[in-house]
N, C-alpha and C positions, 0 to 999 in steps of 0.2 A: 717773483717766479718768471723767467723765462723759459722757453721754448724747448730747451734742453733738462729743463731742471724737471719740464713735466714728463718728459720720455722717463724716467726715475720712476714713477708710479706705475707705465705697463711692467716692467721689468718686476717691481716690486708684485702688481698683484700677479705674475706668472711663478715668482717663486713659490709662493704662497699657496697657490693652486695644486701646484704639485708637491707641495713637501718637500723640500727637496734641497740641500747646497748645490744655487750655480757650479759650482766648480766640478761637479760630477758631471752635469747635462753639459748645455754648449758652451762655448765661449760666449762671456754677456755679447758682445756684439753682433755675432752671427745668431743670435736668440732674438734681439730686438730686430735685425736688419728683416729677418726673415718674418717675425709677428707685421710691422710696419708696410710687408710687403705683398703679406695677407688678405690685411684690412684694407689694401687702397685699393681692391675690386671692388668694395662693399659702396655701393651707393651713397651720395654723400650725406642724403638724409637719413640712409639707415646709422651711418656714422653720429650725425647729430645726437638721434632719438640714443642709441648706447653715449656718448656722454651726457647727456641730460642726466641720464639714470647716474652714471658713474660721479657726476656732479655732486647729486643727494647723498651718497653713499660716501664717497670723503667726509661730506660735511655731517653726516650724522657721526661718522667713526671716530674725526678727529678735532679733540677740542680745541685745539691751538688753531688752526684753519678756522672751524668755526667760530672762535670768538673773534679774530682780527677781523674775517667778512664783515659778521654784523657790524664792527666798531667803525672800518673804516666808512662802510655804505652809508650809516646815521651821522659820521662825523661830518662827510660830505656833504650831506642832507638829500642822500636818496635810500634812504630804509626803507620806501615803499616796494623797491625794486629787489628787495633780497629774494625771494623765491625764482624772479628770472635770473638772479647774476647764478643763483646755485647750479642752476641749470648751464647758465651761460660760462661759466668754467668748467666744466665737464666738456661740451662743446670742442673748446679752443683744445681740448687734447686730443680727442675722438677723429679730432681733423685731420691732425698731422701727419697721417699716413696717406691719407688722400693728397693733401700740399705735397707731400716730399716723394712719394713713392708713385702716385696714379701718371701716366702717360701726360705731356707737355699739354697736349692739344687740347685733352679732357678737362683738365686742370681750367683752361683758359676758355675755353666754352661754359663756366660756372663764373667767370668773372666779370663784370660793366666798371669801365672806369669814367668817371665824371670830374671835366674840367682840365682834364690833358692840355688842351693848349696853357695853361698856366705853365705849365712844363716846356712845353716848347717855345714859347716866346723866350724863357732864357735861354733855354740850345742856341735858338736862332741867333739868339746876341753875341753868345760865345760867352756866357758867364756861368759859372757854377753855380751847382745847389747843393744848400744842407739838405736833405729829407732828414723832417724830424718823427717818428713816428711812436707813439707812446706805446705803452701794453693793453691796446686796445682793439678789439677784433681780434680778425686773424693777420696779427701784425705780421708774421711769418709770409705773408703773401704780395704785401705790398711791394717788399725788396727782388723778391721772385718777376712778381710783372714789369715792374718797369727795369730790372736788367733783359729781359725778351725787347725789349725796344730801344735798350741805349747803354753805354758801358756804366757800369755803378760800380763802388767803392764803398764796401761797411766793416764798420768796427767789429772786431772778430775776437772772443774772449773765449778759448777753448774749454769745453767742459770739463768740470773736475774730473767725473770719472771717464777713464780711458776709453770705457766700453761704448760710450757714446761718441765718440768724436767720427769713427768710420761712419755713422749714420748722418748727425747734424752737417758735414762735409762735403760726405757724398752726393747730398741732398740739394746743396747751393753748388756743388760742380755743373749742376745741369743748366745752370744759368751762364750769362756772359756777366758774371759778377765776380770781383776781385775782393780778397780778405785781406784787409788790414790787421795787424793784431793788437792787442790792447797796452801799448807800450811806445814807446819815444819813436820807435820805426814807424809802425802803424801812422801814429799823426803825421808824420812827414808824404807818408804814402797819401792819404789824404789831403796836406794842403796841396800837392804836387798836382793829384788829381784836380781839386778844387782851380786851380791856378791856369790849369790845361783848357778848361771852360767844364770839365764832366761834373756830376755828381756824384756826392755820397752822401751815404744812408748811416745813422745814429739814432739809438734808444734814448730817449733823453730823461727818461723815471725810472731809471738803474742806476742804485745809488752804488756811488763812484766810493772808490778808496781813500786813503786819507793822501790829504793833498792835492787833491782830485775834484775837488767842491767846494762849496760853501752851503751857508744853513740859509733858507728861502723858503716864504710860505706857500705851502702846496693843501688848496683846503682850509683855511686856517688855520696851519699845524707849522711850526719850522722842517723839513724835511732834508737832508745834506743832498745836494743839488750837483751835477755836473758842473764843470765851465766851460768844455771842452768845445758847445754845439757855439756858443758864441766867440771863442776864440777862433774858431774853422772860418766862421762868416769872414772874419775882420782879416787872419792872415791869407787867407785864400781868395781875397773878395769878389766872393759868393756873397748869394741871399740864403735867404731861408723859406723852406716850404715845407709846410707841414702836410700830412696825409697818412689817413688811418682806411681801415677797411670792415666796413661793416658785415656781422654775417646777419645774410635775411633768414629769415622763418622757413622753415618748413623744406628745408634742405635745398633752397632754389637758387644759393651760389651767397656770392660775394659783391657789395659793392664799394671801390676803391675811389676814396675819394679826396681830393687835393685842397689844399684851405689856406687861402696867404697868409702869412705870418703879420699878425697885428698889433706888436707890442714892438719898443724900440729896443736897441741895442746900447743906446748913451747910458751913463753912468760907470759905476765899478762894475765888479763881478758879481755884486751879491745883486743888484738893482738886472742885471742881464740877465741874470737866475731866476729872478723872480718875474719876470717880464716871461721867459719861455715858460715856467710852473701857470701863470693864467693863460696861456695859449693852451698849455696840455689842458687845463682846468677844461676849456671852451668847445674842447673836439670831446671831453669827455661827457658833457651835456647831452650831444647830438645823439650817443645809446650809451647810457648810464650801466646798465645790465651789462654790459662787455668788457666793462674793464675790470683788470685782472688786481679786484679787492683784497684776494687774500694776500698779497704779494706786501711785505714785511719794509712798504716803503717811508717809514716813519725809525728805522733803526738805527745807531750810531754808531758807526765806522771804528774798528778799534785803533785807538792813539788819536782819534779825533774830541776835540771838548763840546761839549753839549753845551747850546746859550741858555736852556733852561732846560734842567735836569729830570727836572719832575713829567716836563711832555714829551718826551724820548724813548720810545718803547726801546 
């Protein structure tokens, strides 16, 4: 699940609410734009405290959610953490109108970032960076802050549905952040960037299309893997820096945080893959509960072949 695909659920519990066909009330987009716009006065713990609840309430209603959380939390070997991540994904949606819609300032008076100068030591050099940031936290915020400090560059995959794009768009116009799209242009726009000395920003546990990956352990599991975040390093030569962004407790902000990248780049694609899957593995340690369990990252790309058939959800 990304960022877009949970804006899909306010929408869905407002239809719901009122009974009602969309296509009678607003237009989906001006229905969302204006709920999102709503909610970013609402304090950001009162936000939390409604998804915590809205957390529970997915996961009691929906078995298919419900059973991937539990499988993947125990596969990973954090079952003990299932009650915070339920919470902790209600959370990460509850947020998004505060991220995307609440005033710059506000926004950035809720956030502490730790280890910037890792950041800037490349600036200074004139070399690019990957930002690699998984579905962990409120990854939506990582890309936001440090475009407020420096030009960035992220892979840009337009939502399916239409009614969403005015919102996820409008939302990163307010930053000095440039959209690559998810296509031959896109990478070029990116090594270019890369190349220039700036950075960019890439999800690297959004399983990629067919063609697009190989099969790498993530967890113990084969998982189809990008390739995309290691070929960026090598044609752009750039490094790699990871950073996710923690939410604290008790609605008392965000802490964004930078982590060198500890795994090599030698070998083929599928040994690079698997090098960046135990980096993600590493950040996802530091809060277990935040990352985004239910998210179907164990599926098989259609036209792609399974190396074992039977582990392939």
């Amino acid at each position: 699940m990304n960022s877009a695909d949970a804006t899909k659920w306010y929408f869905t519990l407002l239809q719901k609410f009122w009974h009602s066909n969309p296509s009678v009330l607003y237009p989906k987009s001006i229905m969302l734009v204006l709920l999102f716009r709503i909610l970013s006065f609402l304090p950001l713990r009162a936000l939390h405290a409604l998804g915590a609840a809205l957390g529970w309430i997915v996961y009691l209603l929906s078995p298919s959610h419900r059973r991937r959380l539990r499988e993947n939390l125990e596969r990973a070997g954090y079952g003990g953490h299932l009650r915070a991540a339920i919470a902790e994904s209600g959370k990460a949606i509850a947020e998004l109108p505060f991220v995307w819609c609440a005033p710059q300032e506000r926004v950035t008076r809720h956030v502490t970032m730790e280890n910037w100068e890792l950041v800037q030591r490349q600036l200074d050099a004139g070399r690019g960076i990957v930002f690699l940031t998984p579905h962990l936290g409120c990854f939506e915020l990582t890309a936001q802050q440090v475009s407020l400090r420096v030009e960035l560059t992220v892979m840009y995959r337009p939502p399916r549905q239409s009614a969403l794009k005015p919102l996820v768009e409008g939302a990163r116009e307010r930053q000095h952040m440039h959209l690559a799209p998810a296509n031959l242009a896109g990478v070029r726009m990116l090594v270019k960037a890369l190349r220039g000395g700036q950075p960019v920003g890439v999800l690297p546990d959004q399983v990629p299309q067919e063609g697009e990956g190989v099969w790498a352990p993530f967890f113990g599991r084969d998982a189809y893997t990008m390739t995309l975040p290691a070929k960026l390093a090598q044609l752009g030569k750039a490094d790699i820096l990871t950073v996710y962004a923690e939410r604290l407790p008790r609605g008392r902000g965000f802490a964004i945080r930078f982590v060198p990248f500890e795994g090599s780049l030698d070998g083929d694609a599928a040994q690079q893959a698997a090098a960046i899957n135990r980096q993600m593995e590493k950040l996802i340690a530091y809060c277990p509960a935040q990352y985004f369990w239910s998210y179907n990252r164990y599926k098989k790309p259609q036209g792609v072949e399974a190396p074992h058939p039977e582990t392939v959800a």
